[in-house]
C-alpha positions as CSV (number, residue, x, y, z in Angstrom):
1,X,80.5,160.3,157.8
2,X,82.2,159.3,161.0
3,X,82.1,161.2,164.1
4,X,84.8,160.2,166.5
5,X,82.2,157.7,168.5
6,X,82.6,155.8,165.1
7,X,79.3,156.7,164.1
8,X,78.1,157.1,160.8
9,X,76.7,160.1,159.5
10,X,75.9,161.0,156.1
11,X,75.4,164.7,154.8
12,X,71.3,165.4,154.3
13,X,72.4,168.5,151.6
14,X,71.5,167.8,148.3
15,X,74.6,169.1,146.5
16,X,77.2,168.5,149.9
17,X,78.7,165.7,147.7
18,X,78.7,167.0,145.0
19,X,80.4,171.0,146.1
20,X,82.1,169.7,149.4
21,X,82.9,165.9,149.0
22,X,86.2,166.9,149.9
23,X,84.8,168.1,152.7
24,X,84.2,164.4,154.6
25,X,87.5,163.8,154.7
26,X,88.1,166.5,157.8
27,X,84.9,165.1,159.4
28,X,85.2,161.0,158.9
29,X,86.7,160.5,162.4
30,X,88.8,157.1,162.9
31,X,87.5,155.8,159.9
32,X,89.1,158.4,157.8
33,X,90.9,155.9,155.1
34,X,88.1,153.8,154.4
35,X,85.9,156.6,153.6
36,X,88.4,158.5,151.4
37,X,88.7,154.9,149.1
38,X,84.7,155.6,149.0
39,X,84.4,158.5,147.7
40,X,84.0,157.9,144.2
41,X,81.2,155.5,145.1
42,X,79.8,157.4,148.0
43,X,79.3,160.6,145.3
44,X,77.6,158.7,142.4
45,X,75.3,157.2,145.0
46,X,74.2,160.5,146.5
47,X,73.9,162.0,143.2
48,X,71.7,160.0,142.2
49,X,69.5,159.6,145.3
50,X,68.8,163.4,144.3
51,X,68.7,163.2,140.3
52,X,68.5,159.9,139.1
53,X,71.4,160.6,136.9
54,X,72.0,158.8,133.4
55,X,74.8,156.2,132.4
56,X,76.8,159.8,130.4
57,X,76.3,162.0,133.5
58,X,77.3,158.9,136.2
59,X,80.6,159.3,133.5
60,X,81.1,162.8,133.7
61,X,80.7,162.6,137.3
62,X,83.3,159.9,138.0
63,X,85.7,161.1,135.6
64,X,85.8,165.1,136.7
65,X,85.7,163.7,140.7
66,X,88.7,161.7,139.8
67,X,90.8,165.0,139.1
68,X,89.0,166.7,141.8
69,X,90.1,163.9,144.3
70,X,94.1,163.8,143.5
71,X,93.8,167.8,143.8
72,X,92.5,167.1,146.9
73,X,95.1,164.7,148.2
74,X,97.8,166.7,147.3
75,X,96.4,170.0,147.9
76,X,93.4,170.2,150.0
77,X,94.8,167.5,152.8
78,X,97.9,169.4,153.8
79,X,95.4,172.2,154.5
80,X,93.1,170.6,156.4
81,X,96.0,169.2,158.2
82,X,97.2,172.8,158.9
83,X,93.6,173.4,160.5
84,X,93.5,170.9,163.0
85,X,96.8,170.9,163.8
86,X,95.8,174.4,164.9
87,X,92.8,173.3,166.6
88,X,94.7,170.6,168.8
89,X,97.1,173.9,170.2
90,X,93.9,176.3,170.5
91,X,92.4,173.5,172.5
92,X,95.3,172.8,174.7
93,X,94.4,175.8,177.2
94,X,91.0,176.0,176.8
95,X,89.2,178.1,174.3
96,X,88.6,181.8,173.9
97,X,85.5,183.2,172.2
98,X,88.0,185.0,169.3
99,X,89.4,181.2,168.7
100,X,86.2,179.5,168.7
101,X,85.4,182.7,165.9
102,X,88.5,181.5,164.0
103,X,87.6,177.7,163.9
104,X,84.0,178.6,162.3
105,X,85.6,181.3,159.7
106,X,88.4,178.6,158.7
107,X,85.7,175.9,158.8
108,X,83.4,177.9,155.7
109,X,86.6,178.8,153.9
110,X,87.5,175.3,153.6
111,X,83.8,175.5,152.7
112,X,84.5,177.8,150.1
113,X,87.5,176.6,148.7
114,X,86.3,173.7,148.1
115,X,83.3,174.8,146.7
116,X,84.9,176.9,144.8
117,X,87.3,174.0,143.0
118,X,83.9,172.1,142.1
119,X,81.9,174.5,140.8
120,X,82.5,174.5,136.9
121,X,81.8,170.9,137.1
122,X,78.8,171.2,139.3
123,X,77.5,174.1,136.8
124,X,78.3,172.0,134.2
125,X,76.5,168.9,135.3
126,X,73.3,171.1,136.7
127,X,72.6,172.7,133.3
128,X,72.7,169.2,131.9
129,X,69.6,167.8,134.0
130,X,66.9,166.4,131.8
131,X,62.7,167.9,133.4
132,X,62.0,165.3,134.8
133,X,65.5,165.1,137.0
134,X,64.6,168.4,138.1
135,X,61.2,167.2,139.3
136,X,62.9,164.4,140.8
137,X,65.5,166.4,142.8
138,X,61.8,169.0,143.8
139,X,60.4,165.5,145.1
140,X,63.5,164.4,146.8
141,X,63.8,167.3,148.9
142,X,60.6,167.7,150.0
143,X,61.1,164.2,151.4
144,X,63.4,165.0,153.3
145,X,61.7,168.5,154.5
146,X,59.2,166.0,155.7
147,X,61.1,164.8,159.2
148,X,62.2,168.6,159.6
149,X,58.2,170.0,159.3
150,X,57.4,167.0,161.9
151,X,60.0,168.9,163.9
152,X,58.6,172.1,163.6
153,X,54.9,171.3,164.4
154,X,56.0,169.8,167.4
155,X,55.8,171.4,170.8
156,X,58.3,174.2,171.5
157,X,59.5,172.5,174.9
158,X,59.6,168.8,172.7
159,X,62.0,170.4,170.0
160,X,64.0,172.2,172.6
161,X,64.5,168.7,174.4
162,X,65.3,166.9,171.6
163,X,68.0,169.4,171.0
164,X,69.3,169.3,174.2
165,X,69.5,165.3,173.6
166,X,71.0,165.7,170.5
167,X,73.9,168.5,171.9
168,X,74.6,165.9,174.7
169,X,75.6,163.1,172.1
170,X,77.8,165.8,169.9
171,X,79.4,166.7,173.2
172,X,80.6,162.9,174.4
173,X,81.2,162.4,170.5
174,X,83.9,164.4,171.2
175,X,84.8,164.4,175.0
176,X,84.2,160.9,175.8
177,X,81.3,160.0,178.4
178,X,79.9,163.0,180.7
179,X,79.8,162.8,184.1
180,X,75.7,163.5,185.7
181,X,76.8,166.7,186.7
182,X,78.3,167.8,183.9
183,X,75.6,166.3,181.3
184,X,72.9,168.4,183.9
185,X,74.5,171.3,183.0
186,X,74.8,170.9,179.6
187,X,71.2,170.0,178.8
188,X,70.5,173.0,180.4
189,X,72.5,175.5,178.4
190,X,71.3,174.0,175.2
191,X,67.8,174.1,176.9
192,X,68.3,178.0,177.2
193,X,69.5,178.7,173.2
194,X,67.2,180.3,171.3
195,X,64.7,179.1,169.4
196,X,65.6,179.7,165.9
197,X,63.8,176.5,164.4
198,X,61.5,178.4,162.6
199,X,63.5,180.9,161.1
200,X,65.9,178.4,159.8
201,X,63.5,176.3,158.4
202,X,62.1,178.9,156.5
203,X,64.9,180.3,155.0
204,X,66.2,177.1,154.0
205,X,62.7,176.0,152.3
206,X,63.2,179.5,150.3
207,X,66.6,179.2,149.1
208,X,65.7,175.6,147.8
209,X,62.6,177.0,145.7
210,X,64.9,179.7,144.9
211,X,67.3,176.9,143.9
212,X,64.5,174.6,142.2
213,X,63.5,177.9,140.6
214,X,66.6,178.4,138.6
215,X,67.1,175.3,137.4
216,X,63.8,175.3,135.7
217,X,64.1,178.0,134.0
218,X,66.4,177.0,131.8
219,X,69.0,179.3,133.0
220,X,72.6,180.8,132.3
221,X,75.6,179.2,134.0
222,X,76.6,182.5,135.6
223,X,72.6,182.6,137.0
224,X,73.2,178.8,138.0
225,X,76.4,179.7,139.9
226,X,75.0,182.3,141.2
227,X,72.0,179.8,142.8
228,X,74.0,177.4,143.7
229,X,76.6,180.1,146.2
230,X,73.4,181.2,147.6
231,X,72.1,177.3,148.5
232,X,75.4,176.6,149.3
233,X,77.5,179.2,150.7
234,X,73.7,181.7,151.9
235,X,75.4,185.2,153.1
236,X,73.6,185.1,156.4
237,X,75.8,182.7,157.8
238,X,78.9,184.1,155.8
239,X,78.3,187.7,157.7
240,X,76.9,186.1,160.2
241,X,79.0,188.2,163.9
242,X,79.7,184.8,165.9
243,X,81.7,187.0,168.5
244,X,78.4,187.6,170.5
245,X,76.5,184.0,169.2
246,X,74.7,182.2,172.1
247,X,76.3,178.9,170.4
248,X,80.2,180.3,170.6
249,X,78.8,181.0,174.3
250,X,77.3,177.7,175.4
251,X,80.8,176.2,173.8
252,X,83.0,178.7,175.6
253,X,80.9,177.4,178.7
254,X,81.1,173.4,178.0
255,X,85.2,174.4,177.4
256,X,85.1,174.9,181.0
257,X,83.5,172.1,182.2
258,X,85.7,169.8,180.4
259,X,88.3,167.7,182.1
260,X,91.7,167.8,181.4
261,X,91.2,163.7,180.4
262,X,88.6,165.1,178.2
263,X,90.4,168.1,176.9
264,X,93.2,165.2,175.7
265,X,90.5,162.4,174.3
266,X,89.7,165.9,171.9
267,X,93.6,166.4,171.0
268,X,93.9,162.7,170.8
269,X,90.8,162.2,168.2
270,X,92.4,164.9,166.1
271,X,95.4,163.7,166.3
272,X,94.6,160.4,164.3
273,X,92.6,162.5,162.0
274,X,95.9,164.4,160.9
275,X,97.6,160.7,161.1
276,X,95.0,158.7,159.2
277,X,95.3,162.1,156.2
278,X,99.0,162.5,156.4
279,X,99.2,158.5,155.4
280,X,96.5,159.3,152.7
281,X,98.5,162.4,151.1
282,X,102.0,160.7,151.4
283,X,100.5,157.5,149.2
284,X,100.8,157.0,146.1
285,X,97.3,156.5,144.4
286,X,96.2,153.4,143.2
C-alpha cells in the first residue's frame, strides 16, 4: 500500500488480503484509485504467494472478491469516508487521549466488519487447501518469521534504535519533514517505549502454529472460523485498555509538537483520501 510519502507498502499477514483487502483502500494514500483497480490482481497474487493456489481456487477467488469488492464500493467506502472525515475534525485541535482511543476502536471495527463480510468465503476456500498447500503456507511463514527472529536476536539497544528510525519515518509520512529538534525528541520517546519485542513475537509465532494446527487437522468450518478470528482478530488487542498505552502517550506527546503547517499537511492527506474514495463510490463500475 501507499503511505502518504507515496510509498509502497504491502501487508506481510498471510490472510490480510484475503479477510481485510477492503481494508487497503483506507490506507493507499494518494494513490488510492490505482490500487483499488488492483485489487483483484493484488489478491490472487498474495494468495498465492502463501498457497500456491490452483486454476478452480484462483476462480473461486476472483469471482467471490468481485461481489465482495461492489459491496465494498457501495457500502464499506461511505464508511470509511465517515471515519476520516472524523479524524480530520478530531485532529483539528489537537488530540485527546479518549480520541486517539476512538480512532484505534473504529480502526479494528472496520477490522472486524470487514472481516466479518469475508469470512464464509475465506472458510470456504481454507477447508479447500490440498497437504501440500498447507505445507506451503507452514514454509511461507516461517520465511517470513525469518527477518523478525534476526530482529529479536539482535541487541536490545539495536532493536530499540531501529524502532526509533522506523517511528521517525511514520511520523514525517504523515507530518511532512521534522524539524532537528523535533525529530530529537521524537527518537527519544520512541527510544523510552517498552520493550515488548519478545512478547509479541511469541504470541504471534503461537497463534500461527495454532492456525497451521487447524488446518491440518482436517477441521470443521465452525473450528476454522474460529482459528481464523483468533489469527486475525487475537482478543489481546481487542480488550487490549489503550487509555493508559505508552503508544496513545508518545502520540498524545508528538500531537503537541506538531506545527500547525503540519497539523494541516495531516487534514490535507486525508482530505484527498476521502476525495480519491468519494470519486471511486460515485462511479459506475466497469
Amino acid at each position: 500500500m501507499k503511505t502518504a510519502s507515496g510509498k509502497i507498502r504491502l501487508s506481510s499477514r498471510p490472510l490480510s488480503v484475503l479477510c481485510i483487502a477492503g481494508l487497503l483502500l483506507v490506507l493507499s494514500g494518494c494513490g488510492v484509485k490505482w490500487w483499488y483497480g488492483k485489487l483483484d490482481y493484488l489478491l490472487r497474487y498474495r494468495v498465492d504467494q502463501y498457497f500456491d493456489i490452483t486454476a478452480q481456487q484462483k476462480d473461486f477467488i476472483t469471482k467471490q472478491f468481485e461481489e465482495h469488492l461492489i459491496w465494498h464500493r457501495y457500502e464499506g467506502i461511505p464508511t470509511h469516508i465517515e471515519y476520516l472525515a472524523a479524524t480530520q475534525k478530531k485532529l483539528a485541535d489537537g488530540l485527546t487521549r479518549a480520541e486517539i482511543g476512538w480512532f484505534f476502536n473504529q480502526y479494528r471495527e472496520q477490522n472486524r466488519l470487514i472481516i466479518d463480510r469475508l469470512s464464509n468465503d475465506s472458510v470456504h476456500f481454507l477447508t479447500q487447501l490440498k497437504v501440500e498447500q498447507i505445507d506451503h503456507f507452514s514454509e511461507r511463514l516461517a520465511e517470513e518469521n525469518e527477518e523478525l527472529e534476526e530482529r529479536l536476536l539482535m541487541p536490545r539497544e539495536e532493536r530499540l534504535e531501529k524502532r526509533a528510525e522506523k517511528t521517525i519515518e511514520l511520523v514525517e509520512d504523515w507530518l511532512g519533514s521534522l524539524a532537528n529538534d523535533q525529530e530529537t525528541e521524537i527518537t527519544k520517546l520512541s527510544l523510552n517505549l517498552p520493550d515488548n519485542f519478545a512478547q509479541w513475537y511469541q504470541k504471534k509465532i503461537q497463534r500461527q502454529q495454532q492456525f497451521i494446527s487447524i488446518l491440518r487437522k482436517n477441521s470443521s468450518k465452525k473450528e476454522i472460523r474460529q482459528g481464523l478470528n483468533l489469527l486475525m482478530l487475537p482478543s489481546d488487542s481487542k480488550n487490549r485498555d489503550t487509555s493508559t498505552s505508552p503508544i496513545i502517550e508518545m502520540i498524545i506527546a508528538i500531537d503537541r509538537l506538531a506545527t500547525p503547517a503540519q497539523r494541516q499537511h495531516v487534514i490535507d492527506e486525508l482530505q484527498q483520501w476521502i476525495d480519491d474514495l468519494t470519486e471511486i463510490s460515485q462511479a459506475t463500475p466497469a
